[in-house]
DOBATI-126499 format. One record per residue: residue in one letter; x, y, z of N, C-alpha, C in turn; residue number from 1. Coordinates in steps of 0.2 Angstrom, whole numbers. Example, Ala and Ser with C-alpha at 12.3 -4.5 7.8 and 13.67 -1.06 7.14 Angstrom:
residues 2
(a, (66, -28, 39), (62, -22, 39), (66, -16, 39), 1);
(s, (64, -11, 35), (68, -5, 36), (64, 0, 39), 2);
end
This chain:
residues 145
(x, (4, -6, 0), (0, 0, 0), (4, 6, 0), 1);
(x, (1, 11, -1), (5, 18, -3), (3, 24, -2), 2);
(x, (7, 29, 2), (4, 34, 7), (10, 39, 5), 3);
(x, (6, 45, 1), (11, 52, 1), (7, 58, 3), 4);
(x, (11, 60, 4), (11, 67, 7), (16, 72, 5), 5);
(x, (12, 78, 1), (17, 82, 0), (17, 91, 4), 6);
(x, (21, 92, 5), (21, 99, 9), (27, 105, 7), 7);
(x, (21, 109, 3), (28, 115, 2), (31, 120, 8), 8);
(x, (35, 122, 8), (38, 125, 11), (42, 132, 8), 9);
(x, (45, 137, 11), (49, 141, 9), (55, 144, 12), 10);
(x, (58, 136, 6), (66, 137, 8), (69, 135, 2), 11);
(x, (75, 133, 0), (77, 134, -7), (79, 124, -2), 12);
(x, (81, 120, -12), (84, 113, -9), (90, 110, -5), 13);
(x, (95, 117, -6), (99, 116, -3), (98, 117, 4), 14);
(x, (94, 122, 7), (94, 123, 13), (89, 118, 15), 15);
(x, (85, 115, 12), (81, 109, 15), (87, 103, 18), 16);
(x, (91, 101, 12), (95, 96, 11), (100, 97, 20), 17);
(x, (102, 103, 19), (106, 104, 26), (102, 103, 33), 18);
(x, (95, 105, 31), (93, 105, 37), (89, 98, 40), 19);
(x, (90, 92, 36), (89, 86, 37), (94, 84, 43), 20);
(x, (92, 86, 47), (98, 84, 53), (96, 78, 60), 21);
(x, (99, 75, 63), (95, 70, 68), (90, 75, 73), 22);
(x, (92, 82, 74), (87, 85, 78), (80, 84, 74), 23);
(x, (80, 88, 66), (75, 86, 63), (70, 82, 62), 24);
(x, (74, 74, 64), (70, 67, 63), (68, 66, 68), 25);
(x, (70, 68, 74), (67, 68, 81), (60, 71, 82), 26);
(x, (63, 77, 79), (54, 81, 80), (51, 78, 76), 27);
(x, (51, 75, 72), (47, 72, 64), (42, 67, 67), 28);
(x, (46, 66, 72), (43, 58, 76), (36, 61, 81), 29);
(x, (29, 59, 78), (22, 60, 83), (23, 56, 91), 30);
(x, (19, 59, 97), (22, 59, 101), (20, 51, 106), 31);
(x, (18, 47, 101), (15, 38, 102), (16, 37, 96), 32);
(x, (21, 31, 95), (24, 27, 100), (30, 32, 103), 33);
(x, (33, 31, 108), (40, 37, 109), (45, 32, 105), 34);
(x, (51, 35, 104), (54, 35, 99), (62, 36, 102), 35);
(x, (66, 31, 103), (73, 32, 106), (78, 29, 99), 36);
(x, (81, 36, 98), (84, 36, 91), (92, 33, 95), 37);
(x, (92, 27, 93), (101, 22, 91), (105, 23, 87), 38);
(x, (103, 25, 82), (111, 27, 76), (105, 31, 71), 39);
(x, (111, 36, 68), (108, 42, 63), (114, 43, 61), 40);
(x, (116, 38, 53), (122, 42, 50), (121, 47, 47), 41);
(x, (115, 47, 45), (113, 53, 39), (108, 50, 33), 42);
(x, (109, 56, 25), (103, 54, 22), (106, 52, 16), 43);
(x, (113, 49, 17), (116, 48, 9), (117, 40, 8), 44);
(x, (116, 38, 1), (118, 31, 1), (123, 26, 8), 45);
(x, (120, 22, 9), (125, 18, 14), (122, 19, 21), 46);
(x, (122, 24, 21), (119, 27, 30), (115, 22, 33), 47);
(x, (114, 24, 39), (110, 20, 42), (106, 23, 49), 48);
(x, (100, 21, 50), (95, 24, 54), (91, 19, 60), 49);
(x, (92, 19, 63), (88, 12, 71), (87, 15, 73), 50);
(x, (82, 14, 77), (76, 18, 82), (74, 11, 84), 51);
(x, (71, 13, 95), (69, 7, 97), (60, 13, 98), 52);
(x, (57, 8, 96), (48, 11, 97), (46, 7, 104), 53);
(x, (42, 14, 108), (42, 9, 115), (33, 11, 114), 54);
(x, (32, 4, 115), (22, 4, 116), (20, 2, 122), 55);
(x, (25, 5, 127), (23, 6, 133), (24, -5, 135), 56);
(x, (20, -9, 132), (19, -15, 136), (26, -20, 132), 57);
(x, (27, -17, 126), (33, -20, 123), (37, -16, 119), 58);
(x, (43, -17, 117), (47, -10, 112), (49, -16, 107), 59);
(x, (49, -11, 98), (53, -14, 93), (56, -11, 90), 60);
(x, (64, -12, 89), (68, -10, 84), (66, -11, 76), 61);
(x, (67, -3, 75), (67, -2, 67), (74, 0, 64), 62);
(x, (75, -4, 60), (82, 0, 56), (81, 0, 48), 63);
(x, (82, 5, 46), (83, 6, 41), (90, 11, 38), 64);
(x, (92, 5, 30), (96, 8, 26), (95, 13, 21), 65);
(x, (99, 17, 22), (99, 23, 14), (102, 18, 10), 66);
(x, (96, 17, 4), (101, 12, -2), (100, 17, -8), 67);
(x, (100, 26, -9), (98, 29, -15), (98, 36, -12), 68);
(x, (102, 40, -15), (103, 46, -15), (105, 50, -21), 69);
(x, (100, 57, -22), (105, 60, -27), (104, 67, -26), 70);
(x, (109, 73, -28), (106, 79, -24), (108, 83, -35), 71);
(x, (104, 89, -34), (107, 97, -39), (105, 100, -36), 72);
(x, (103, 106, -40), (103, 113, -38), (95, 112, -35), 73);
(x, (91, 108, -40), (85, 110, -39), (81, 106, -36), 74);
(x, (82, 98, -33), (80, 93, -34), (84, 88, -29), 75);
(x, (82, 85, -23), (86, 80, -19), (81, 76, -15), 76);
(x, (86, 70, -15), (80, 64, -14), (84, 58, -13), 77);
(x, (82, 55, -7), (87, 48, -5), (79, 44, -2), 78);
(x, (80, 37, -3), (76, 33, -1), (80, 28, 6), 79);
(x, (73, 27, 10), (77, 20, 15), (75, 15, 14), 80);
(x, (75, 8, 17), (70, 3, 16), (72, -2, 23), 81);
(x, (68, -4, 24), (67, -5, 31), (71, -11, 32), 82);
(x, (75, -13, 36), (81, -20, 36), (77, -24, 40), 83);
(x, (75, -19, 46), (73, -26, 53), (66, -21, 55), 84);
(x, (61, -24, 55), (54, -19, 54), (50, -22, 61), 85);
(x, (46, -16, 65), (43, -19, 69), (38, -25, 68), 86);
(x, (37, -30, 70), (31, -37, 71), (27, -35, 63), 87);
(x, (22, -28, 65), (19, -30, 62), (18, -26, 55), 88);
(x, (25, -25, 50), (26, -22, 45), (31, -29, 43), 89);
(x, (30, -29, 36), (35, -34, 32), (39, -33, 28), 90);
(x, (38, -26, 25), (42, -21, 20), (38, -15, 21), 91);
(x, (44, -10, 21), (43, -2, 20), (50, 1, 15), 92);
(x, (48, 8, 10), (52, 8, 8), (50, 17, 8), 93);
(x, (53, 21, 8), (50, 29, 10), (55, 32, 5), 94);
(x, (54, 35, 0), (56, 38, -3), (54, 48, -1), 95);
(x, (59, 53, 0), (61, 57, 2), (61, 61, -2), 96);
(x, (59, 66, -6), (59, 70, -12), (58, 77, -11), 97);
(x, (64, 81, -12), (63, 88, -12), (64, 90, -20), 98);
(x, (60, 96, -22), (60, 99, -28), (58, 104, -24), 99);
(x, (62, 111, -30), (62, 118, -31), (54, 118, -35), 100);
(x, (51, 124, -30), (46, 125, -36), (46, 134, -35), 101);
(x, (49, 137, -37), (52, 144, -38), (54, 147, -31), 102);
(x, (51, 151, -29), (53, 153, -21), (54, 148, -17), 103);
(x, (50, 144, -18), (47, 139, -12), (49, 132, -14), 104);
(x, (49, 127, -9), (50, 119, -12), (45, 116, -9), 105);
(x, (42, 109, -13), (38, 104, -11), (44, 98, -7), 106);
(x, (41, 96, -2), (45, 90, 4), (39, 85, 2), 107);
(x, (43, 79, -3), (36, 75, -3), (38, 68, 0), 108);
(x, (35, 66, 3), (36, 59, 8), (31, 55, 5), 109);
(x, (36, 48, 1), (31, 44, -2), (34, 37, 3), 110);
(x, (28, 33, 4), (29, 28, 7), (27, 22, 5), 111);
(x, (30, 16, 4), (25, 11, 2), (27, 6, 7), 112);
(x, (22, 2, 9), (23, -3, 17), (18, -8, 14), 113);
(x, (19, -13, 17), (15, -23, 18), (17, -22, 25), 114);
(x, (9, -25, 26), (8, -30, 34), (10, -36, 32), 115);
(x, (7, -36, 26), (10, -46, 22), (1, -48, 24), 116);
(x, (-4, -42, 25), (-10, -46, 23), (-14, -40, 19), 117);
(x, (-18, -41, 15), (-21, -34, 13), (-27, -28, 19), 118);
(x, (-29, -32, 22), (-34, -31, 28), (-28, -27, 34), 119);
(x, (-23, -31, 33), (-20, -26, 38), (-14, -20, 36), 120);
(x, (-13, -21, 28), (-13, -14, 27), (-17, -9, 28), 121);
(x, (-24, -10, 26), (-29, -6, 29), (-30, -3, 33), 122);
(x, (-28, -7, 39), (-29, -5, 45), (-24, -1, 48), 123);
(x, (-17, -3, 45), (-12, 1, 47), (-10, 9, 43), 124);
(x, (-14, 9, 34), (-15, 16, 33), (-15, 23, 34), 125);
(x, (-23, 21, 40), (-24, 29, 43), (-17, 30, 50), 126);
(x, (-15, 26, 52), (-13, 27, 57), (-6, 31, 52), 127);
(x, (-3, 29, 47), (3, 30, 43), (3, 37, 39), 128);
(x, (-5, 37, 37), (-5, 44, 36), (-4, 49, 39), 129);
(x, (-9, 49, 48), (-9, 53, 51), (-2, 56, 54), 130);
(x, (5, 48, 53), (10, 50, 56), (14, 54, 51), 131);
(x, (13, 55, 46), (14, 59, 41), (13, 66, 40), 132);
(x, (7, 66, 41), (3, 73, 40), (3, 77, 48), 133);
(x, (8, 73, 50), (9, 77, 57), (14, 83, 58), 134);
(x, (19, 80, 51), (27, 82, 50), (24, 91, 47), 135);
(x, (18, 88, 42), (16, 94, 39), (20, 102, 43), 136);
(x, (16, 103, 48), (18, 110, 50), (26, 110, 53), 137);
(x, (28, 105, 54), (35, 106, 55), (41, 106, 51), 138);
(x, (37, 101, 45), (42, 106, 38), (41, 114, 39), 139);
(x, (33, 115, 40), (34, 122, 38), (36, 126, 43), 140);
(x, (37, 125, 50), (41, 130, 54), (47, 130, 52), 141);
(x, (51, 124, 52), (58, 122, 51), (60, 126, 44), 142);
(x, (56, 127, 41), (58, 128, 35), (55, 133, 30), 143);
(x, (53, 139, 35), (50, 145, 33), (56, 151, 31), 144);
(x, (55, 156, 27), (62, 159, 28), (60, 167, 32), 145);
end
């Protein structure tokens, strides 16, 4: 299943591209499940990201690798894919995409994820969107000029 979200902001691609920082991925994070970040290489090919998610009666490690990055002037975008994925996801793959769109840039967060049933994609969707659409106004604090 497939879940994007796109959010302009007004900042140029470079200055998005620098501001992708582990401070930034912290606050990106809705405030359930809590979220203890273990490793943050960064957002270029090879890198790597773990986080243990705590659900209060059990915790699970997520890791994901950067396997794709590419940057210009006007245009930057790396992808992760999920290595070691909580219980109950079987694949995630979130592609990251900034384009210039004159003053301003779009931040578009595309995600594709499997429960490994169709019934529980479903049910996992609203919850994926809403963690999504949460980022919205923090792109745009973050990255107002």
């Amino acid at each position: 299943m497939k879940v994007k979200i796109q959010t302009e902001v007004g900042a140029s691609v470079p200055d998005i591209k620098i501001g992708f920082t582990e401070d930034l991925f912290l606050s990106l994070n809705p405030p359930f499940p809590p979220v203890k970040l273990m490793q943050f290489d960064g957002c270029r090919a090879g890198d790597k990201v773990a986080l243990e998610l705590n659900f209060i009666l059990f915790k699970q490690l997520w890791v994901s690798h950067i396997i794709e990055d590419y940057e210009s002037d006007n245009h930057w975008w790396f992808i992760d894919v999920g290595i070691k994925l909580p219980f109950f996801l079987k694949s995630w793959k979130h592609i990251h995409d900034v384009k210039q769109a004159g003053q301003r840039a779009v931040i578009s967060d595309q995600i594709t994820f499997s429960t490994g049933w169709i019934l529980g994609d479903a049910i996992m969707y609203p919850f994926l969107l809403l963690q999504f659409l949460y980022r919205k106004p923090i792109y745009q604090k973050v990255f107002s000029r």
